[in-house]
N, C-alpha and C positions, 0 to 999 in steps of 0.2 A: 447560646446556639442550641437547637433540637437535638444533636449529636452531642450530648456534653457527658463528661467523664463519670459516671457513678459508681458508686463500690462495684466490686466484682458479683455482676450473676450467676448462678449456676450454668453450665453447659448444657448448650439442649442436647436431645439426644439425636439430633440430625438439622444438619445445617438448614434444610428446604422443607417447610413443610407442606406446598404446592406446588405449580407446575414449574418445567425448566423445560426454557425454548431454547435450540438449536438455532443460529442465522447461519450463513455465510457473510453479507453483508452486514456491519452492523448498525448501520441505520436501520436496520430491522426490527430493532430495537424497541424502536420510537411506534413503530407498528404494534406491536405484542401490546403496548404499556397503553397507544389510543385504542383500543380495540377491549382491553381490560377491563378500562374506565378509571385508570389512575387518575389521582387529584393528590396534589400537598405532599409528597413522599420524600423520606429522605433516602438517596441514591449514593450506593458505595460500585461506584467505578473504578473497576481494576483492568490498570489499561496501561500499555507503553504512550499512549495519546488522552490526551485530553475531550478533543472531539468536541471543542466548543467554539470552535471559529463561528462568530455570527454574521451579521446584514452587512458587515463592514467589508466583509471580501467583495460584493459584487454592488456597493453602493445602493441596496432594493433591497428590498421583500428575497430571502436568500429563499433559496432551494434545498429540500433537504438531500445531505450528504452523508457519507461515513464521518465526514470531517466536522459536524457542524447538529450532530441529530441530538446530544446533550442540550445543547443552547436552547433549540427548540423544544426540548420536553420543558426548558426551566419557562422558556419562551408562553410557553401553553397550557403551564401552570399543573404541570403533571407533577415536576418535582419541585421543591421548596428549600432543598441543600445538596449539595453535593460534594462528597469526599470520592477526590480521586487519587489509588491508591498508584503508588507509580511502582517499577522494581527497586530494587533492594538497591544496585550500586550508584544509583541516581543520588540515594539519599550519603551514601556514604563518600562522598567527594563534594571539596567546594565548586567544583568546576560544575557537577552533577545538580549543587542545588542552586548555581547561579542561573543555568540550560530552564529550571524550573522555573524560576520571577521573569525570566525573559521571555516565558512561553506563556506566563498569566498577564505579561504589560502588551499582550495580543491581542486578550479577548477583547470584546465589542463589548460596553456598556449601555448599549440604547442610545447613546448619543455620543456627536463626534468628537464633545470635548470633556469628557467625562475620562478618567484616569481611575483605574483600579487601585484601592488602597489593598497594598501586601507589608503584613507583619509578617518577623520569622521568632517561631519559637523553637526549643531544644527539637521537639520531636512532631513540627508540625510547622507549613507553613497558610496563612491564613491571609484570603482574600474574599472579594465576592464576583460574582455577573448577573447581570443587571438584578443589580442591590440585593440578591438573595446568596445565604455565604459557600463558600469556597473552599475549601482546606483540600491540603494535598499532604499525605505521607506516606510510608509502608506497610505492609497488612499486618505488620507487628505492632507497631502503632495505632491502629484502629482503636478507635475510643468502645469501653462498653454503650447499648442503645438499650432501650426501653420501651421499644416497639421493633415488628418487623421491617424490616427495610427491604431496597429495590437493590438485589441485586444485581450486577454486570457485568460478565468479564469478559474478557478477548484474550483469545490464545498468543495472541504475539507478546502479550504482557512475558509471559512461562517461558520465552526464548530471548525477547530484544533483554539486552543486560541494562539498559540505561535509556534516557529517553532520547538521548542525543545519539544516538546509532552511534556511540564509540567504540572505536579499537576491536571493530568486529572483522577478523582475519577472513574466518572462514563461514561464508551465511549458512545457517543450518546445522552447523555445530549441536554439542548434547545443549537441552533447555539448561538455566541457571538456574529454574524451580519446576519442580514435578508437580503434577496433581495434589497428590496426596500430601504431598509440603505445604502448599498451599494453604489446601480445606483441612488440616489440622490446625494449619495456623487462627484460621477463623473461628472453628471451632475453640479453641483457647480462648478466644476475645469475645466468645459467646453472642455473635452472629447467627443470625435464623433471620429467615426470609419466606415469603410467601408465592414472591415468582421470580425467579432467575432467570438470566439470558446469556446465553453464550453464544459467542461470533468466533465463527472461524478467521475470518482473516484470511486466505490463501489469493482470493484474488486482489491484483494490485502490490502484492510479495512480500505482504507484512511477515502472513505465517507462511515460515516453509513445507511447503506440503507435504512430504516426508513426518511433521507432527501435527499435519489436523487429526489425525485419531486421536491423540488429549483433550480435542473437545468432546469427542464420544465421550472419554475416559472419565473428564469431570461431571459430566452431565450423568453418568451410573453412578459416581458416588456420592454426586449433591442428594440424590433421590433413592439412595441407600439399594440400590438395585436389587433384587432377590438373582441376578446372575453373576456367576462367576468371575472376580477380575482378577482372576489368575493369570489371564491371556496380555493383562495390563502389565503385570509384574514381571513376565515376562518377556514382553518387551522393552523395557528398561534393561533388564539387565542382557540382552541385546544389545541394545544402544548402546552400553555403556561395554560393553566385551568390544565392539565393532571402534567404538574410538579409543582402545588404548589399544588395539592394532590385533586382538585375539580372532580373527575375523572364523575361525571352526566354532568355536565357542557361541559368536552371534549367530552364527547357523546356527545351528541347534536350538539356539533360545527361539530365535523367530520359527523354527519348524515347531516347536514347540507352543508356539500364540497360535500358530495359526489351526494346530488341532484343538484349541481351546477353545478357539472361536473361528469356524471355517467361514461363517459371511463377511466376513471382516476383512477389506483391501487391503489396510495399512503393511501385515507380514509380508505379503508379495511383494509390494513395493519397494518396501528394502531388502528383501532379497534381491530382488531386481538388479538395485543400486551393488550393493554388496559383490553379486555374481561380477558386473560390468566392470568392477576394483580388480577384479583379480584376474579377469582376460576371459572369461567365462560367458562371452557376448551372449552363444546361442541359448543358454541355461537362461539369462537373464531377461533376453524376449522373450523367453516362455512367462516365466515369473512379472513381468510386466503386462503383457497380454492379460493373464488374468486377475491383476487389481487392477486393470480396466473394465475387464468384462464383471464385477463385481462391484463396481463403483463407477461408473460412467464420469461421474464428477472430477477424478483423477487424472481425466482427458484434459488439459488444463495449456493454458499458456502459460501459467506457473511452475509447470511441471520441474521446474531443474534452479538452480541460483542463476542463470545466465542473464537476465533482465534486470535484476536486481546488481551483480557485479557491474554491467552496462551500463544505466545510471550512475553509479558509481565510479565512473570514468575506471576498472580496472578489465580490461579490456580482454588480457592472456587467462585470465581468468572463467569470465564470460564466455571466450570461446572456448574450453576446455569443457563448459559446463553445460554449452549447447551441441558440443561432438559428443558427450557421454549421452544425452540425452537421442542423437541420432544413431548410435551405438542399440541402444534399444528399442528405438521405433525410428526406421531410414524414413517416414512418410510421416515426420512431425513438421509440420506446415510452419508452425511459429517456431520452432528450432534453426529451420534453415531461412528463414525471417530474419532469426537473429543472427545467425551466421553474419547474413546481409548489413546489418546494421553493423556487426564489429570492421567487415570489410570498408564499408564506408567509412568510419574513422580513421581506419588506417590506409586509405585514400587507396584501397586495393580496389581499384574500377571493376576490373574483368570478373573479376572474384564474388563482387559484389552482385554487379547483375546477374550472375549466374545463378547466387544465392535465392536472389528476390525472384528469379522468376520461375525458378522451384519452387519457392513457397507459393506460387500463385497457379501453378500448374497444380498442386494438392488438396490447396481451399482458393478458389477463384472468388470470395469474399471477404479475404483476409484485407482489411483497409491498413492497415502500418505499410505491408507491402506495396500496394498502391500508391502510397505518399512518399514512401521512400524509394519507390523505383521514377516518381514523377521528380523527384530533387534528381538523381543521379541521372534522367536523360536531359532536363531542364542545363546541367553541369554539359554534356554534350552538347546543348544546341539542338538537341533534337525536339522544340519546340511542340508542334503537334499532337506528336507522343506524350510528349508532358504534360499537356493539356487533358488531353484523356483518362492519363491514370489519373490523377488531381480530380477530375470530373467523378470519375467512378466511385473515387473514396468516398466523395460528398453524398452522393446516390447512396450508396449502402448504409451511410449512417442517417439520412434522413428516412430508412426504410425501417432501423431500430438496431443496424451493424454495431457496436461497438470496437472501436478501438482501441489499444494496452493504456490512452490513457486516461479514458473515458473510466478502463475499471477501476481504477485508483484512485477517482473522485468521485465517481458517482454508483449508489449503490439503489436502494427502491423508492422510486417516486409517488408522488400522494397526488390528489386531485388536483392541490392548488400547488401544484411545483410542476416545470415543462424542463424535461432531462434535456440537455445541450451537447452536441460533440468539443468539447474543451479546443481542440485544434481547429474547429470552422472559419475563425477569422482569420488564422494566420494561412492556412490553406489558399481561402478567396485572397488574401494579398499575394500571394505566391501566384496565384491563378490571372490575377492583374498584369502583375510583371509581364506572364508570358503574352498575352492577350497586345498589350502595349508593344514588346518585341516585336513582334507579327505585324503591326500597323493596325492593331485590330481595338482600335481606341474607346469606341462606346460598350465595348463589355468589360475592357479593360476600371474602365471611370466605376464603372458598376459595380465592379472586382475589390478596389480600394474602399470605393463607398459602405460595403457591406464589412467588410474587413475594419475600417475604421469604428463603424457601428456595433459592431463585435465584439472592440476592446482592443485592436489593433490600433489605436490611434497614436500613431508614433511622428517624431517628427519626418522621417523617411516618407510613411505614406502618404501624411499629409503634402508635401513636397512633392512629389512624383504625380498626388492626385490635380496641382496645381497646374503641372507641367501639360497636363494632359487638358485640363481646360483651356490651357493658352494655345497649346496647340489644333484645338477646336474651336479657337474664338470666343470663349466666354469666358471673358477676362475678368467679369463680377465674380464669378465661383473661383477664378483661380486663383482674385486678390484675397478673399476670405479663405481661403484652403492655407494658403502663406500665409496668413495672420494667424490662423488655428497652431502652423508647424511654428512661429516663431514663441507662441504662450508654452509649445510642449518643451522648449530648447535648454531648460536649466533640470527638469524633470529626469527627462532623456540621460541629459548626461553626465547625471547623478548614478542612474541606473549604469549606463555605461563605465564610469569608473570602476563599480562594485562590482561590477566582471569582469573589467581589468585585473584589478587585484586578488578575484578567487583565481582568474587566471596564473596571474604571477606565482601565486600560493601550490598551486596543484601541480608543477614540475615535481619538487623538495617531496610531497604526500604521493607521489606516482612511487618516486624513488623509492622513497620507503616503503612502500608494497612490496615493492618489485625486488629488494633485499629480503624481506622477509619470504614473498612467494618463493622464492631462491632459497633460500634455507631450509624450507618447509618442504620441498620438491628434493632436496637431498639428503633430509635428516629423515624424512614420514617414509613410514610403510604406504603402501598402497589405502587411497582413505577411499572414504562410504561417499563423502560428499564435497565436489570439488570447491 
């Protein structure tokens, strides 16, 4: 392989010696490296994700994603190997590096029956995609190279502990590797590159926004900054005073970053957070206000753990993390969003709509709340209504709206890829249903039809789409519609089992949170981050 082990080189005297790009998305990646003129590169990807899902997810010609934009560099002939460095405890558990062969018997090899060959060795393990090689380890493990290389990193790498999101109590916890840990680390294995890229990560809740400044951070010392990162070391030892409960002490340090570096959001922000720990609300909207009016970026749907615990089915959680967050700004559109969303599971009706239509009284283009307040009147019977919000959601994202999960799959589009709102089909099915309700049959058929074409082709829709021909007399379409639901019938309820059983599974794993949040709620001082 191009990446092969040779005696120890000397250490350069800086790890970059060209440019390093900043993304937020990192398929942007993929942009920097076609716009360069990359050909043939070996690519050291440091990333809690792989980011090589190929054509196999959408059965075509993929679209470029955050998920999928390695593939197509290898795709495209940019790079020619790729070592993806994962974190540290991935590698140090068998659980950690069984999470890794399960995650490479994933990718796509160009064709549908082609199977990835994965060796394990002591300190590497070793596959390929499509036929060009593979390897995965630690950045301790990194082999010496003999040329410069493409680097890549993502900030969620320096926080997620493993790749399998395990045994993560608290999201946003201190990183398990700093900067500067890091790029020594590399430095040792005598790494030099010509163009680096760093992705934040923050939207879609890989990186917690509280540490996108580490991407600042690594990006001044890839490039040996001639400024000062006192204001970096600084806030470390903030972070690190604020979780083991000294919270005077991270004052100080973070008033201390931020005379270091007064353009700089990140000290506001956690003081922000900090003040709001300790009941210190009105201090903390000041200190919020201004790492927004200093970084507009900050303004974020990401702004708090609460989307990310939500997913997560830990719900007391969630909403503690979305009241902190309206604690310091009452006019967070997607806070009282989410509010709405933990009300909804916890089948608090009243609560809910209240939530949701505050969020849409704030930003009247927020589409989650549109979709979730058209479920919850649809739940009512207020038909109409539901119809509307459902309508408006579709409008705003066909106008370029995105919604929270549009930013978790999709990040910058290229000429030959058409961005898609993730939810469209199931929406139009949802929009069927109601249409059908109402006696309102021909937009309804229409409803299913696009839904089905979308990806919703389930046996449900197909079945319902049948009902709806028979009920219109065209028994040709709705004998075929039945024969469509009866080939989906072993698929279906394949899938349907396997959320039976994550269901049956996630009682016992709630429990267990909820002991521990219970423990944690009466052993912890007042924390930085809920």
């Amino acid at each position: 392989m191009a990446a092969s082990r040779t005696q120890a080189m000397d250490a350069p005297a800086a790890v970059v010696s060209g440019a390093v790009h900043r993304i937020e998305h990192h398929d942007g990646a993929y942009v920097v490296w076609r716009d360069a003129g990359v050909r043939g590169r070996v690519l050291v990807h440091i990333d809690a994700h792989h980011d090589l899902y190929g054509r196999w997810a959408a059965g075509k010609q993929h679209r470029l994603t955050i998920a999928n934009y390695v593939y197509a560099a290898l795709e495209q002939g940019f790079v020619r190997e790729v070592i993806w460095v994962v974190p540290d405890d991935t590698w140090r558990t068998r659980r950690g590096r069984r999470d890794i062969v399960r995650t490479l018997r994933q990718i796509d090899q160009g064709t549908p029956k082609k199977k990835p060959a994965i060796r394990m060795e002591t300190d590497w393990i070793i596959s390929a995609a499509l036929g060009k090689p593979l390897h995965v380890c630690t950045a301790q493990n990194l082999p010496q190279f003999n040329e410069d290389i493409l680097l890549d990193i993502d900030v969620d790498y320096l926080i997620i502990p493993n790749i399998g999101y395990r045994d993560i109590d608290v999201y946003g916890g201190l990183p398990w590797c700093w900067p500067t840990d890091l790029l020594a680390t590399l430095k040792a294995r005598g790494i030099h590159t010509d163009l680096a890229t760093i992705a934040y990560s923050v939207q879609g809740g890989y990186t917690p926004l509280q540490w996108k400044y580490l991407g600042d951070e690594l990006a001044q010392r890839l490039q040996l900054s001639p400024q000062d990162l006192t204001w970096a070391e600084s806030m470390r030892r903030a972070a690190e005073a604020a979780s083991s409960g000294d919270f005077a002490a991270a004052e100080a340090h973070y008033l201390t970053a931020h005379d270091l570096l007064p353009e700089a959001a990140a000290s506001w922000y956690h003081l922000a957070h900090l003040c709001a720990a300790l009941g210190r609300v009105q201090e903390g909207r000041d200190y919020y206000r201004r790492a927004i009016d200093l970084d507009p970026s900050y303004r974020t749907a990401y702004n708090s753990a609460g989307f990310w615990y939500l997913w997560n089915h830990r719900r007391r959680q969630a909403r503690r993390a979305f009241e902190r967050t309206l604690r310091l700004d009452p006019d967070d559109a997607h806070a009282h969003l989410g509010l709405g969303l933990v009300a909804i599971r916890e089948k608090a009706w009243a609560r809910a709509a209240s939530s949701l239509q505050r969020a849409l009284a704030l930003d009247d283009r927020c589409v989650d709340a549109y979709r979730a307040l058209g479920r919850l009147l649809a739940r009512r019977h207020d038909h109409a209504a539901a119809i509307r919000a459902y309508e408006r959601s579709l409008k705003l994202t066909l106008s370029g709206q995105r919604a929270l999960a549009d930013d978790g799959a999709l990040g910058i589009g290229l000429d030959w890829t058409t961005p898609t709102d993730p939810e469209h089909h199931t929406i139009h099915a949802d929009l069927a249903r109601l249409y059908a309700a109402t006696g309102a049959y021909t937009p309804a058929i229409a409803g299913y039809r696009m839904a089905i074409a979308g990806g919703a082709n389930t046996v449900g829709n197909q079945a319902r789409l049948a009902l709806l021909y028979a009920r219109t007399r065209r028994l040709g379409k709705g004998a075929r519609a039945l024969g469509q639901a009866a080939t989906r019938v072993p698929r279906d309820l394949a899938t349907w089992l396997k959320r039976r059983w994550r269901r049956l599974r996630r009682p016992g794993l709630e429990l267990r949170r909820k002991v521990i949040f219970r423990r944690q709620l009466a052993e912890s001082k007042p924390s930085m981050w809920v």
